[in-house]
mmCIF file as Biopython writes it, N, C-alpha, C and O atoms, coordinates in Angstrom:
data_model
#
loop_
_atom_site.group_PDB
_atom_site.id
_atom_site.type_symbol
_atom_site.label_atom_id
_atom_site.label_alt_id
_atom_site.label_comp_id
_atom_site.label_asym_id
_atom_site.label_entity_id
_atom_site.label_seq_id
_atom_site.pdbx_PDB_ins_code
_atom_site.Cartn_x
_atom_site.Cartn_y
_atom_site.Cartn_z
_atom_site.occupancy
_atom_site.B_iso_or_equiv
_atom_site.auth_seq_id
_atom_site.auth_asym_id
_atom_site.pdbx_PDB_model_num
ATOM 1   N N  . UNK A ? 1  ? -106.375 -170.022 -76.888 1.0 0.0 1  A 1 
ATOM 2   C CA . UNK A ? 1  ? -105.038 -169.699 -76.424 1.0 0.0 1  A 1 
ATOM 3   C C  . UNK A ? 1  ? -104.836 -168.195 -76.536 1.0 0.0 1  A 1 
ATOM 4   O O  . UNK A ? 1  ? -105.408 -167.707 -77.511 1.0 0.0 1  A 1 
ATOM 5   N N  . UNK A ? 2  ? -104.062 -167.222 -75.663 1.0 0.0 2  A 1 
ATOM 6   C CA . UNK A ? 2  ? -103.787 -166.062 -75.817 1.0 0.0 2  A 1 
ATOM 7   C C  . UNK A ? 2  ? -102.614 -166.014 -75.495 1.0 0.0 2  A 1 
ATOM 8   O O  . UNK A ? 2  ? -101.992 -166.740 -74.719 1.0 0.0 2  A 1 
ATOM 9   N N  . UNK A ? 3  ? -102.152 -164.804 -76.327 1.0 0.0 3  A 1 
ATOM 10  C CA . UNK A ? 3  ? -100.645 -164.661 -76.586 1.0 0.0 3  A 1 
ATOM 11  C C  . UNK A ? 3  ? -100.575 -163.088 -75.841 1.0 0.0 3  A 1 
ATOM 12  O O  . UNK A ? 3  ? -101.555 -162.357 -75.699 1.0 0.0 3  A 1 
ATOM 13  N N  . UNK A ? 4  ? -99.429  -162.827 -75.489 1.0 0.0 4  A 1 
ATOM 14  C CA . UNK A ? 4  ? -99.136  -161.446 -75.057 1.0 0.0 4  A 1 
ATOM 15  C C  . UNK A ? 4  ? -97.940  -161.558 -75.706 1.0 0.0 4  A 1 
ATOM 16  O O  . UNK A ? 4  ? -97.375  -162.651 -75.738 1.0 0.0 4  A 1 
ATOM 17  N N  . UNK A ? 5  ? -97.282  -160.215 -76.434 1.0 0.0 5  A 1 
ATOM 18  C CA . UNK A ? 5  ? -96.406  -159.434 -77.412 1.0 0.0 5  A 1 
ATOM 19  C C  . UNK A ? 5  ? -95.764  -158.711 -76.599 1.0 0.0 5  A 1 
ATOM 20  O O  . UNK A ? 5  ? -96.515  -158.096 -75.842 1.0 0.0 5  A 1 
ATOM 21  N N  . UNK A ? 6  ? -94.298  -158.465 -76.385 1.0 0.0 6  A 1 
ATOM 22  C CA . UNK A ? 6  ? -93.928  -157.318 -76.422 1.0 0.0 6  A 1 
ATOM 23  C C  . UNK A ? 6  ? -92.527  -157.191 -77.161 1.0 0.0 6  A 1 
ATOM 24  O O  . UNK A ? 6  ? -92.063  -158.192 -77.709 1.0 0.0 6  A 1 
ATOM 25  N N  . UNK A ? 7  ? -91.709  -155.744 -77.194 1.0 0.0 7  A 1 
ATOM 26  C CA . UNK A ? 7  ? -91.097  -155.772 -78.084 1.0 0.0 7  A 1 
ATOM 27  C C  . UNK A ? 7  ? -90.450  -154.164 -77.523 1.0 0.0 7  A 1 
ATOM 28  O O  . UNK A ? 7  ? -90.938  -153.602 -76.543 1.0 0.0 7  A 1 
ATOM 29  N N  . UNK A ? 8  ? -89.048  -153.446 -78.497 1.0 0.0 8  A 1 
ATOM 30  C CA . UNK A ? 8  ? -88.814  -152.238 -78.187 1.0 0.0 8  A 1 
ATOM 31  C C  . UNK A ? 8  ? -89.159  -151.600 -76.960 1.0 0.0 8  A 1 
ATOM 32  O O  . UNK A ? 8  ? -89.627  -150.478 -76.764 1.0 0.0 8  A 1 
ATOM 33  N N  . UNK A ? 9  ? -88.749  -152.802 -75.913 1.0 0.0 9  A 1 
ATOM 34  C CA . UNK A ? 9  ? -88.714  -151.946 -74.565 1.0 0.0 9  A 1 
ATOM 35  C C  . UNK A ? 9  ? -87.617  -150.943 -74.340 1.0 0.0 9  A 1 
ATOM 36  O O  . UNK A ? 9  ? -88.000  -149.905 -73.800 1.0 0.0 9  A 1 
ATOM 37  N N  . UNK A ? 10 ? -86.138  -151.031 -74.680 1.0 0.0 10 A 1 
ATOM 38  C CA . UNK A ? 10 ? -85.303  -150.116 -74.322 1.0 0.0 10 A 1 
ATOM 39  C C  . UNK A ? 10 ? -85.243  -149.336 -73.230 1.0 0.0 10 A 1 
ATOM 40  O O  . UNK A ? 10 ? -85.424  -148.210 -72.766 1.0 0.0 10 A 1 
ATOM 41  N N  . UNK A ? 11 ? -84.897  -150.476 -73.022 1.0 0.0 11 A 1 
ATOM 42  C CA . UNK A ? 11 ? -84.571  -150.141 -70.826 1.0 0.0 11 A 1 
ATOM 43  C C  . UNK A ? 11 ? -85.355  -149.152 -70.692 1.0 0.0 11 A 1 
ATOM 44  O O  . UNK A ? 11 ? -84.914  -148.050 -71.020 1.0 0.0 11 A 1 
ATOM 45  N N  . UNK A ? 12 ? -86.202  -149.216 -70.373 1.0 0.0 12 A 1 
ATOM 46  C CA . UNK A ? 12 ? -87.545  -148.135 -70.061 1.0 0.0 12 A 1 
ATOM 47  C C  . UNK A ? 12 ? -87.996  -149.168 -68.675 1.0 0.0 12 A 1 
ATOM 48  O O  . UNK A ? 12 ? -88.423  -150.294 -68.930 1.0 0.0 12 A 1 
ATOM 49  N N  . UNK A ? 13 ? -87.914  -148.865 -67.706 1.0 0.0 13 A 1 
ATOM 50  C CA . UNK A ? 13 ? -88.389  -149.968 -66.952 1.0 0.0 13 A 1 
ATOM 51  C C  . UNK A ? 13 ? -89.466  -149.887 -66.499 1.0 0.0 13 A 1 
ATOM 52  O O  . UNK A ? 13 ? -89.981  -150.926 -66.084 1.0 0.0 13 A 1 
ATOM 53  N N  . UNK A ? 14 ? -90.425  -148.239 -66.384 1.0 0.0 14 A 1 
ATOM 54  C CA . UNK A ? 14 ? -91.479  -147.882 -66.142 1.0 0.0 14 A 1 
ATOM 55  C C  . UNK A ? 14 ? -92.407  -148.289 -67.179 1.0 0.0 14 A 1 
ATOM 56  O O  . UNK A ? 14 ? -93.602  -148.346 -66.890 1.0 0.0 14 A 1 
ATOM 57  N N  . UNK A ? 15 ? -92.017  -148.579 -68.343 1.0 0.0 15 A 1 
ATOM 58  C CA . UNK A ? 15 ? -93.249  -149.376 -69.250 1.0 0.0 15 A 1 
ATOM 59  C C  . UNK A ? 15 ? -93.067  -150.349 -69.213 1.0 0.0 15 A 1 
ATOM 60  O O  . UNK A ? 15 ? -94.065  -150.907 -69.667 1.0 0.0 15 A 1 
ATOM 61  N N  . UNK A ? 16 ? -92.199  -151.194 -68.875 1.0 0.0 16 A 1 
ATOM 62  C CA . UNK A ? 16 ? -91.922  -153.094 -68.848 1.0 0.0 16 A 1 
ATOM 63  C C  . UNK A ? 16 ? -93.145  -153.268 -67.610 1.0 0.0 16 A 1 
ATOM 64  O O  . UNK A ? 16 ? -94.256  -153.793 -67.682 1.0 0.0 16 A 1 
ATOM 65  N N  . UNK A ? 17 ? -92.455  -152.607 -66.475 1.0 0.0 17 A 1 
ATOM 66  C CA . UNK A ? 17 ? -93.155  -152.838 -65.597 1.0 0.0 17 A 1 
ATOM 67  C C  . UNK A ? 17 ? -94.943  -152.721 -65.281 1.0 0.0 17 A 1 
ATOM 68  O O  . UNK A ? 17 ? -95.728  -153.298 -64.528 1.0 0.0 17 A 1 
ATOM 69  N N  . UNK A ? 18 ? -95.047  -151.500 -66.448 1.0 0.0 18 A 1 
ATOM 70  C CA . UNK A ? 18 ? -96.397  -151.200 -66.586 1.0 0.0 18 A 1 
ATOM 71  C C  . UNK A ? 18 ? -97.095  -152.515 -67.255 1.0 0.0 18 A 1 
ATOM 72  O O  . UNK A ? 18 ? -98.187  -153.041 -67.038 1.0 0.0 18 A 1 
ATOM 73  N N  . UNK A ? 19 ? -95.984  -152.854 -68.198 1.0 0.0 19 A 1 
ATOM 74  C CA . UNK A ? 19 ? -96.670  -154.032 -69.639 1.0 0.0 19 A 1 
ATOM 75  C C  . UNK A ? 19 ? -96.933  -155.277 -68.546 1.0 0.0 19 A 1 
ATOM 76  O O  . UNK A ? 19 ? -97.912  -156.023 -68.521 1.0 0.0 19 A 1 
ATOM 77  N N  . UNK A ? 20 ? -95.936  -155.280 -67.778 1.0 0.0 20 A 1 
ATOM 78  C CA . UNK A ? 20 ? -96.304  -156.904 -67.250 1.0 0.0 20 A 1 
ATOM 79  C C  . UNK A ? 20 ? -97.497  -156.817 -65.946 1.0 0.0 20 A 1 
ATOM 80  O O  . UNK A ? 20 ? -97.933  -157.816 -65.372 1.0 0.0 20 A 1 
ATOM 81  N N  . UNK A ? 21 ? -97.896  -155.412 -65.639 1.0 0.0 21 A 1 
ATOM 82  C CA . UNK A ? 21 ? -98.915  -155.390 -64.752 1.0 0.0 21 A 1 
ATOM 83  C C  . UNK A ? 21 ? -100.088 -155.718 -65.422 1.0 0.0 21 A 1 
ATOM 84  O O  . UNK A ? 21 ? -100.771 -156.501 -64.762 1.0 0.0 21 A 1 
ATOM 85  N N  . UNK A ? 22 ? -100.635 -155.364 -66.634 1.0 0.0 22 A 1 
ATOM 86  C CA . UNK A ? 22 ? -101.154 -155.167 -67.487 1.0 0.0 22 A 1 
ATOM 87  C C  . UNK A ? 22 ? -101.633 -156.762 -67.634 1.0 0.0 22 A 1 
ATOM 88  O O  . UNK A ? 22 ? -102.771 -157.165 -67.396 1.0 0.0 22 A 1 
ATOM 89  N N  . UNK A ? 23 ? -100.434 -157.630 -68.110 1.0 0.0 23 A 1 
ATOM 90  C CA . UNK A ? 23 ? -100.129 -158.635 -68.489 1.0 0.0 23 A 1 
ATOM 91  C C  . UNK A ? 23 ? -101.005 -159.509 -67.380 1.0 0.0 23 A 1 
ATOM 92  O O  . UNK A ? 23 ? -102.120 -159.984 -67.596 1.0 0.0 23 A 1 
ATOM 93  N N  . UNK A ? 24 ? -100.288 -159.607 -66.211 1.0 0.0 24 A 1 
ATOM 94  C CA . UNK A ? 24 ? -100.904 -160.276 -65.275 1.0 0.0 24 A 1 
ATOM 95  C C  . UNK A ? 24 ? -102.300 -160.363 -65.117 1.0 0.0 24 A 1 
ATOM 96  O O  . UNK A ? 24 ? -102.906 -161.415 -64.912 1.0 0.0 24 A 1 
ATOM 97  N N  . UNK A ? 25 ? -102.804 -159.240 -65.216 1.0 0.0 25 A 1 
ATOM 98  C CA . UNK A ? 25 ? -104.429 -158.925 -65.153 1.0 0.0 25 A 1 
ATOM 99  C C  . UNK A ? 25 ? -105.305 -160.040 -66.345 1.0 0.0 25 A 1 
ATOM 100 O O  . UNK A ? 25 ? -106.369 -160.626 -66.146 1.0 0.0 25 A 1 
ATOM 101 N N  . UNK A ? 26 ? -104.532 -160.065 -67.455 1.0 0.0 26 A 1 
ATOM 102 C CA . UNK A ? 26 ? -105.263 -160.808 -68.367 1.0 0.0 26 A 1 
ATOM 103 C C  . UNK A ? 26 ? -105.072 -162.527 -68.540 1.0 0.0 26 A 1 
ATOM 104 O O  . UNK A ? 26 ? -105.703 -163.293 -69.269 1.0 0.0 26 A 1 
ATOM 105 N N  . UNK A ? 27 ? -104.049 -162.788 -67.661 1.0 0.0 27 A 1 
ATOM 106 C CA . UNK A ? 27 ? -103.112 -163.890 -67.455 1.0 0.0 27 A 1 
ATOM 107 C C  . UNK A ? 27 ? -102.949 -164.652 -69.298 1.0 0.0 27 A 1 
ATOM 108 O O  . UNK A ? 27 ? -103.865 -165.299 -69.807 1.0 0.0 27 A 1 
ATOM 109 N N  . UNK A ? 28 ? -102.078 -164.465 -69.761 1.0 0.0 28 A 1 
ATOM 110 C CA . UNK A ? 28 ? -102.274 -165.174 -71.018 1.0 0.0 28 A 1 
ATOM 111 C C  . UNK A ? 28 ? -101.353 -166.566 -70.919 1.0 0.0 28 A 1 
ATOM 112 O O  . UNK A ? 28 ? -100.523 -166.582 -70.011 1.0 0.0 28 A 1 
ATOM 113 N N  . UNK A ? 29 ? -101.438 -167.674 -71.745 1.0 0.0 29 A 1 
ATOM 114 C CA . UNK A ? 29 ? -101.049 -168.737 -72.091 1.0 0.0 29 A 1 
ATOM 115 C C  . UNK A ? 29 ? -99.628  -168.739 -72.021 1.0 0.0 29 A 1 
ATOM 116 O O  . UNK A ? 29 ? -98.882  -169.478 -71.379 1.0 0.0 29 A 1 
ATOM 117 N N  . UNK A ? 30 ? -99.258  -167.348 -73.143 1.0 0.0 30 A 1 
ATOM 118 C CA . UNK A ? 30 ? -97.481  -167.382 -73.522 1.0 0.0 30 A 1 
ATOM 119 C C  . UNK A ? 30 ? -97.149  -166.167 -73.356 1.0 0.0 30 A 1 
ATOM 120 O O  . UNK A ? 30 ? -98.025  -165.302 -73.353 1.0 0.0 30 A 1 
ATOM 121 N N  . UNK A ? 31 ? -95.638  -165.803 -73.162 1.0 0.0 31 A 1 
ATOM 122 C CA . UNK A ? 31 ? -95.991  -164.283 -73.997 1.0 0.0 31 A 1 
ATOM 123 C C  . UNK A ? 31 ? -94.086  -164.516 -74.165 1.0 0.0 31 A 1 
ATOM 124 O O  . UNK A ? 31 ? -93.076  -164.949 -73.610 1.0 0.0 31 A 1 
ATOM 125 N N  . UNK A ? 32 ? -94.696  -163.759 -75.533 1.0 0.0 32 A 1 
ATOM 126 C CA . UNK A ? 32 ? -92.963  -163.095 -76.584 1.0 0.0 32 A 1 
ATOM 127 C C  . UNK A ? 32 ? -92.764  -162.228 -76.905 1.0 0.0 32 A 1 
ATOM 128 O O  . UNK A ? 32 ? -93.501  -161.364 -77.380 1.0 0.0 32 A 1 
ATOM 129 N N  . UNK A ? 33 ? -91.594  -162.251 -76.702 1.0 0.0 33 A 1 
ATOM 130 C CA . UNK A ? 33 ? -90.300  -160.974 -76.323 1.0 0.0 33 A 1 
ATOM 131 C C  . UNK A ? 33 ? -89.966  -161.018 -77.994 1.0 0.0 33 A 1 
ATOM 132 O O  . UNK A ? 33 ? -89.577  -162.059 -78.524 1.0 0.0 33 A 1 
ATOM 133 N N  . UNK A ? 34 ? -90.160  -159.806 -78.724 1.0 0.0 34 A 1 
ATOM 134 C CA . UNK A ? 34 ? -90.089  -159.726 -80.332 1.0 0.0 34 A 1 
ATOM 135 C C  . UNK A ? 34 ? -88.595  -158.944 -80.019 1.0 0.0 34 A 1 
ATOM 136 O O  . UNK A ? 34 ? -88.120  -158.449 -81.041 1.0 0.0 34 A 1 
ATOM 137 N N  . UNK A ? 35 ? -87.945  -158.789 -79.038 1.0 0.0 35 A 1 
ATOM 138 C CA . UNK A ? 35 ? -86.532  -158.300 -79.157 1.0 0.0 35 A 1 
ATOM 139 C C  . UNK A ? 35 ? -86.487  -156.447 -78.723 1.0 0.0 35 A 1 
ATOM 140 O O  . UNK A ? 35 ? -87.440  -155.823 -78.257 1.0 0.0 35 A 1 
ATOM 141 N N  . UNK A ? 36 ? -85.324  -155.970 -78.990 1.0 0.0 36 A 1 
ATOM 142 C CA . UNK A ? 36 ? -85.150  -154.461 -78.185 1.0 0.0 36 A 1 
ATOM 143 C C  . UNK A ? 36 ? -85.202  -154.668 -76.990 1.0 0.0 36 A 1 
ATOM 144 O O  . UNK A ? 36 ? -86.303  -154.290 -76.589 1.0 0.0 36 A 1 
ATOM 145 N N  . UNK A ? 37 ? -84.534  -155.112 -76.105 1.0 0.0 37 A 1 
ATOM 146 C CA . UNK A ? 37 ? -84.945  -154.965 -74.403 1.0 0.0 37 A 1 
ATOM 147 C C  . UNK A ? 37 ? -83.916  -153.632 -74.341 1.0 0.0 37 A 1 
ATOM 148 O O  . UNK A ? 37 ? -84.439  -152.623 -73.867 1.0 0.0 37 A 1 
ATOM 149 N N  . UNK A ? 38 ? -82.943  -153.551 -74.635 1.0 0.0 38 A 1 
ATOM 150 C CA . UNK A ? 38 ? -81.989  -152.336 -73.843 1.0 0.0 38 A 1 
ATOM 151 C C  . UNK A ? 38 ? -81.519  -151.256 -74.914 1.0 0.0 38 A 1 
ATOM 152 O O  . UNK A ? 38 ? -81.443  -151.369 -76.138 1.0 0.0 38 A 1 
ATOM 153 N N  . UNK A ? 39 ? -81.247  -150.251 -74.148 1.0 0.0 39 A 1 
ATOM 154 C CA . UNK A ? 39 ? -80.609  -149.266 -75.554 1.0 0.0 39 A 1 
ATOM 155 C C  . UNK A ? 39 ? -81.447  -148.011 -75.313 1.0 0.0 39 A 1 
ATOM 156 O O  . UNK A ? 39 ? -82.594  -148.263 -74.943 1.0 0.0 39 A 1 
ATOM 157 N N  . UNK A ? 40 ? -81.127  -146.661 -75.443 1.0 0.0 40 A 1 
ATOM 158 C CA . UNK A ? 40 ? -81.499  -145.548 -75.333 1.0 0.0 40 A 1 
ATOM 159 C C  . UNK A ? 40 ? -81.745  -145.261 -74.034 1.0 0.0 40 A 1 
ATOM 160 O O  . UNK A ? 40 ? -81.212  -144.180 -73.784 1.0 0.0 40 A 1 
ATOM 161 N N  . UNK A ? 41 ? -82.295  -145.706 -73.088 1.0 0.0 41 A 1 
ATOM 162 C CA . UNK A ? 41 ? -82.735  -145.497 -71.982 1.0 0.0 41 A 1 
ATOM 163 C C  . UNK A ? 41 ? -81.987  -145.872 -70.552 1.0 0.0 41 A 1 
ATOM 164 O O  . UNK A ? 41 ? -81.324  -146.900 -70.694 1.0 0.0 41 A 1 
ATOM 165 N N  . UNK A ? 42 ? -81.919  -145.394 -69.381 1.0 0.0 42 A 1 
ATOM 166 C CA . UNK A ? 42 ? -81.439  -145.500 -67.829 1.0 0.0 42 A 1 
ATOM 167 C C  . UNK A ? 42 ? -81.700  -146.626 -66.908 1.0 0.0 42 A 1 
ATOM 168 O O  . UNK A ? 42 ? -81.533  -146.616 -65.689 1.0 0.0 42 A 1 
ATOM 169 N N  . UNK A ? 43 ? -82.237  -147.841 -67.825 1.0 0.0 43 A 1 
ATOM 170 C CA . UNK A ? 43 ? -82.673  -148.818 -67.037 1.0 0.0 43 A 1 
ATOM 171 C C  . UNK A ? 43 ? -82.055  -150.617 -67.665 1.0 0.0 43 A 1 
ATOM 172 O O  . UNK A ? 43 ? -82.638  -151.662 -67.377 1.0 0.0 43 A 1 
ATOM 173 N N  . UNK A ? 44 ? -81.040  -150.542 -68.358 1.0 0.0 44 A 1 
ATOM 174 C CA . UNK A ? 44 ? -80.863  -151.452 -68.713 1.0 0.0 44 A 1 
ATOM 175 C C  . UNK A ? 44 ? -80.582  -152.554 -67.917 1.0 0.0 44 A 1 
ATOM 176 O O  . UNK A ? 44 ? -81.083  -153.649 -68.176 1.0 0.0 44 A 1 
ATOM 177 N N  . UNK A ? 45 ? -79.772  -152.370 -66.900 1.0 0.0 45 A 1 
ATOM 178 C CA . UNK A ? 45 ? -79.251  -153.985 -65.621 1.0 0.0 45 A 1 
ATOM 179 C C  . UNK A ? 45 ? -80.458  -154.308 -65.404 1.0 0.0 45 A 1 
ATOM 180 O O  . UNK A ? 45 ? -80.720  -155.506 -65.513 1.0 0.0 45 A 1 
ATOM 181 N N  . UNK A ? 46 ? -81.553  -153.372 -65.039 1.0 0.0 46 A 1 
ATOM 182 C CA . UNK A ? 46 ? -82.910  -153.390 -64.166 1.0 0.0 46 A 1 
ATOM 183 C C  . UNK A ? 46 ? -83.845  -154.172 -64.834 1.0 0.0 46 A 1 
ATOM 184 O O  . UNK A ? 46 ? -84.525  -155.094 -64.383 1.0 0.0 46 A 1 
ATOM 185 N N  . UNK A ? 47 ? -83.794  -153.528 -66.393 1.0 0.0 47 A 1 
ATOM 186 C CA . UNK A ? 47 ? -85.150  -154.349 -67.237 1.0 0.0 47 A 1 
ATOM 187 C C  . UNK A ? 47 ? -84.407  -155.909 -67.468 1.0 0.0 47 A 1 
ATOM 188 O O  . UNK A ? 47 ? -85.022  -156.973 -67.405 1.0 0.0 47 A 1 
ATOM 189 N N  . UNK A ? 48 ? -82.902  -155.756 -67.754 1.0 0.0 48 A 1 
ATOM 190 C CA . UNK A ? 48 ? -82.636  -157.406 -67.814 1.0 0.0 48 A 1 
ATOM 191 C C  . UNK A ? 48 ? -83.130  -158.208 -66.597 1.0 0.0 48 A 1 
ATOM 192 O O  . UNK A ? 48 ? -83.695  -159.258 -66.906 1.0 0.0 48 A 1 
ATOM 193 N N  . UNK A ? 49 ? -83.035  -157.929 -65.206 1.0 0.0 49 A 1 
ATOM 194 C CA . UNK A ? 49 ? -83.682  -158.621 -63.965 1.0 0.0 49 A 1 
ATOM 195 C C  . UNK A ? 49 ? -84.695  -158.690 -64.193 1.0 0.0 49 A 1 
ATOM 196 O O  . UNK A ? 49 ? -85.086  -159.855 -64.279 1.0 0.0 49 A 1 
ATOM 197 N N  . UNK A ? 50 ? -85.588  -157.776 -64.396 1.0 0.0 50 A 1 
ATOM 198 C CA . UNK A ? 50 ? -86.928  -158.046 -64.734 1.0 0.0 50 A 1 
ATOM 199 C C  . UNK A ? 50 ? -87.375  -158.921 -65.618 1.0 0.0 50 A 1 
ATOM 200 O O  . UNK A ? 50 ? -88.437  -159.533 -65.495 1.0 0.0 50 A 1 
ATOM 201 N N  . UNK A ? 51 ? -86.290  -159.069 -66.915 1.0 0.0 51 A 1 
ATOM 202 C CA . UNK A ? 51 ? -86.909  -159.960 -67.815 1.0 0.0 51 A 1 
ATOM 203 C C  . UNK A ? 51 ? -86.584  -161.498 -67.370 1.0 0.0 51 A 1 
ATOM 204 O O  . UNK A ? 51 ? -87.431  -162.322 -67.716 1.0 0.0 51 A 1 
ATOM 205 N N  . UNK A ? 52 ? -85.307  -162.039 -66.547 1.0 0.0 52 A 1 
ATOM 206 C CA . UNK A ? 52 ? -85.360  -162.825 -65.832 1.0 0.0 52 A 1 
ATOM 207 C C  . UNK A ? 52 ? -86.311  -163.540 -65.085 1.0 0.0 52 A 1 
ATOM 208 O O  . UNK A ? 52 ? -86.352  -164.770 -65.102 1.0 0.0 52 A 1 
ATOM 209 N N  . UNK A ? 53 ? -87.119  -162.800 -64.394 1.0 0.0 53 A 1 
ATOM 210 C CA . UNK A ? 53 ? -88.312  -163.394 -63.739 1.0 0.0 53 A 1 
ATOM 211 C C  . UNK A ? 53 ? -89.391  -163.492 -64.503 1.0 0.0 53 A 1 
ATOM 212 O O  . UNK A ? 53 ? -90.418  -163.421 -63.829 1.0 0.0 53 A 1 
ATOM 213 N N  . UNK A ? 54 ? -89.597  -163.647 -65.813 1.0 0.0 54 A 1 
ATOM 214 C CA . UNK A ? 54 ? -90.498  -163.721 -66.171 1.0 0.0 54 A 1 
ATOM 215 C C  . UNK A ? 54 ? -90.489  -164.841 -67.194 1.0 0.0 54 A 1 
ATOM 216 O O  . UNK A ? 54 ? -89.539  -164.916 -67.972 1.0 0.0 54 A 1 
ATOM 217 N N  . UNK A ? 55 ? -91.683  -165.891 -67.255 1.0 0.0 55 A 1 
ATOM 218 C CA . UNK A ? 55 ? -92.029  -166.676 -68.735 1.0 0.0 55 A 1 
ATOM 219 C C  . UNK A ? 55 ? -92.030  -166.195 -69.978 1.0 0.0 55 A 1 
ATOM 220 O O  . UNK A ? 55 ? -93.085  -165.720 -70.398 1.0 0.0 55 A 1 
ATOM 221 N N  . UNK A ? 56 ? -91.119  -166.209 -70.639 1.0 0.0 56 A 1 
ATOM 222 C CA . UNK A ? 56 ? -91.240  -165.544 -71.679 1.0 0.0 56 A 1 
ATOM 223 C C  . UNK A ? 56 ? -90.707  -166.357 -73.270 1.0 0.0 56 A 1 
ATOM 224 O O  . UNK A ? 56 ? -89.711  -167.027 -72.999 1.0 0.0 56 A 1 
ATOM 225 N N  . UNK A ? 57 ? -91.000  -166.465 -74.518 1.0 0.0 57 A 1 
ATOM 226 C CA . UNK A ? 57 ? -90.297  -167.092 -75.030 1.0 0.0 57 A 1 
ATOM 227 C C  . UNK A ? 57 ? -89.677  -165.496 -75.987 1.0 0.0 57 A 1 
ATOM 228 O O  . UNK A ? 57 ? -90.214  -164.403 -76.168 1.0 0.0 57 A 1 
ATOM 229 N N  . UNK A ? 58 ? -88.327  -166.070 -76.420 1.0 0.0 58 A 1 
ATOM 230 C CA . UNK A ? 58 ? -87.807  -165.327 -77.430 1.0 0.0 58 A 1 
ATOM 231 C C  . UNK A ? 58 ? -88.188  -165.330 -78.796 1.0 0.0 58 A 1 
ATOM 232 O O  . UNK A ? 58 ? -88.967  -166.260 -79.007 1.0 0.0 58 A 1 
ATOM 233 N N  . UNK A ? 59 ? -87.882  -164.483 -80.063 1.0 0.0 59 A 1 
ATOM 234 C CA . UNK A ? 59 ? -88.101  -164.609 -80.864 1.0 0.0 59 A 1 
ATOM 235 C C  . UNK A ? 59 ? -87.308  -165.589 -81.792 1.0 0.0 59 A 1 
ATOM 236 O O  . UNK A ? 59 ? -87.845  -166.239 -82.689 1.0 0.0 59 A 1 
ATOM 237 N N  . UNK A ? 60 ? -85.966  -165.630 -81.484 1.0 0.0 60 A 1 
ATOM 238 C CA . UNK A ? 60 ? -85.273  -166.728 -81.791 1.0 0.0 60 A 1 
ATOM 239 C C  . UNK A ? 60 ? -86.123  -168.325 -81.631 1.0 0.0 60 A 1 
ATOM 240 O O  . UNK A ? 60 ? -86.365  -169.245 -82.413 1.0 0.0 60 A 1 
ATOM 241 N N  . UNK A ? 61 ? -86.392  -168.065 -80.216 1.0 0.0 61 A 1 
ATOM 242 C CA . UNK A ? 61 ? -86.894  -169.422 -79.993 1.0 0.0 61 A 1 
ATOM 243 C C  . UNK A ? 61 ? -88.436  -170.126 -80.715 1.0 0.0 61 A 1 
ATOM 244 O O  . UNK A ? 61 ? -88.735  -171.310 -80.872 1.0 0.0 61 A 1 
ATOM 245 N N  . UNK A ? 62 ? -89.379  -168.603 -81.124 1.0 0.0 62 A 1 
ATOM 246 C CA . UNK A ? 62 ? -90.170  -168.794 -82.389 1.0 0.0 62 A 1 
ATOM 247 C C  . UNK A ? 62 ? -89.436  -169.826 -83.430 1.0 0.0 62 A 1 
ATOM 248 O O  . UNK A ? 62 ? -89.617  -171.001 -83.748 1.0 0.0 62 A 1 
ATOM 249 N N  . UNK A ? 63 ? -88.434  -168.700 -83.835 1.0 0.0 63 A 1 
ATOM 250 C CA . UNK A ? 63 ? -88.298  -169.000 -85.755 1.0 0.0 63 A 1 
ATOM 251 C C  . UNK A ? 63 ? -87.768  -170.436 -85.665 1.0 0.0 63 A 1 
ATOM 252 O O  . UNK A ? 63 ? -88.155  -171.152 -86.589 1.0 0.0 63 A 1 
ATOM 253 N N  . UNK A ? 64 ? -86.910  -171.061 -84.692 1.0 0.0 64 A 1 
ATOM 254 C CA . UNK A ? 64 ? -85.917  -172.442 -84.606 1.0 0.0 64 A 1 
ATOM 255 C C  . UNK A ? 64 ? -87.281  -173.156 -84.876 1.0 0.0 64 A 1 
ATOM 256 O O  . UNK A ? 64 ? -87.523  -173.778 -85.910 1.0 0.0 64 A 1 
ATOM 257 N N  . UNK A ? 65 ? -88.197  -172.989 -83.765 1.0 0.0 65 A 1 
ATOM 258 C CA . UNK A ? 65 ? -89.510  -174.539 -84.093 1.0 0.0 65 A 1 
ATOM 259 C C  . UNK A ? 65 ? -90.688  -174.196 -85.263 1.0 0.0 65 A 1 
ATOM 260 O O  . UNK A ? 65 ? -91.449  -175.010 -85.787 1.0 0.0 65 A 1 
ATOM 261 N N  . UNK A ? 66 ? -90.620  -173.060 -85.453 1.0 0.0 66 A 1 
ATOM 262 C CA . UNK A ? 66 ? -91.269  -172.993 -87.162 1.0 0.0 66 A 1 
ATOM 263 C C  . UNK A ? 66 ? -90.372  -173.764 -88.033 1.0 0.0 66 A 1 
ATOM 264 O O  . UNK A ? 66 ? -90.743  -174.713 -88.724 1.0 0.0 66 A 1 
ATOM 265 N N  . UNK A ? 67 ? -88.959  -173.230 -87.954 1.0 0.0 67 A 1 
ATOM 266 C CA . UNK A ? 67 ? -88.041  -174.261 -88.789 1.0 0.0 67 A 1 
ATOM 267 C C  . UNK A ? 67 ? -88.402  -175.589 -88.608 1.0 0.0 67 A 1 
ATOM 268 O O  . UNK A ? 67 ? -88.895  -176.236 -89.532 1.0 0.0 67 A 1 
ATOM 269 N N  . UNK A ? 68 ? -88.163  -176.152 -87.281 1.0 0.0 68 A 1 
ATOM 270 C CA . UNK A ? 68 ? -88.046  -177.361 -87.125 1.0 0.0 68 A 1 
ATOM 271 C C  . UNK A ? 68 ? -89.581  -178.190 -87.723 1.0 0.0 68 A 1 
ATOM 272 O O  . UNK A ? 68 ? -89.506  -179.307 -88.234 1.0 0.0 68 A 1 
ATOM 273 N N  . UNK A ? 69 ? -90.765  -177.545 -87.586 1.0 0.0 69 A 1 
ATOM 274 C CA . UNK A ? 69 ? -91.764  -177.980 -88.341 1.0 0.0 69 A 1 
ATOM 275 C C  . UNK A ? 69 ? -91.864  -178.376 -89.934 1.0 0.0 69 A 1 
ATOM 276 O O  . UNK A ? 69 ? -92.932  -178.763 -90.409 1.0 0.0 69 A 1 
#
């Protein structure tokens, strides 16, 4: 199984976009969003659309089914 990470994007949309090109190339199983999508940066509406289209699980949605185990 392979996992893809990401995390402290802050509306940067030129590295989201870079990460998920990246991403695609290796096609992994899952991939999680460890949190920071917006903040400091000129791209926040943009990287939220972006994160929309994508499979992704949250980190929230980690810790609930570790709990639930």
């Amino acid at each position: 199984m392979t996992i893809a990470l990401f995390s402290d994007i802050h509306a940067n949309l030129p590295a989201l976009e870079a990460f998920f090109k990246d991403v695609d190339k290796r096609n992994p199983d899952t991939i999680y969003c460890l949190g920071d999508l917006v903040g400091y940066n000129i791209w926040p509406n943009e990287v939220v659309n972006e994160i929309k289209n994508v499979r992704y699980q949250p980190l929230q949605a980690i810790m609930i089914l570790a709990l639930a185990e």
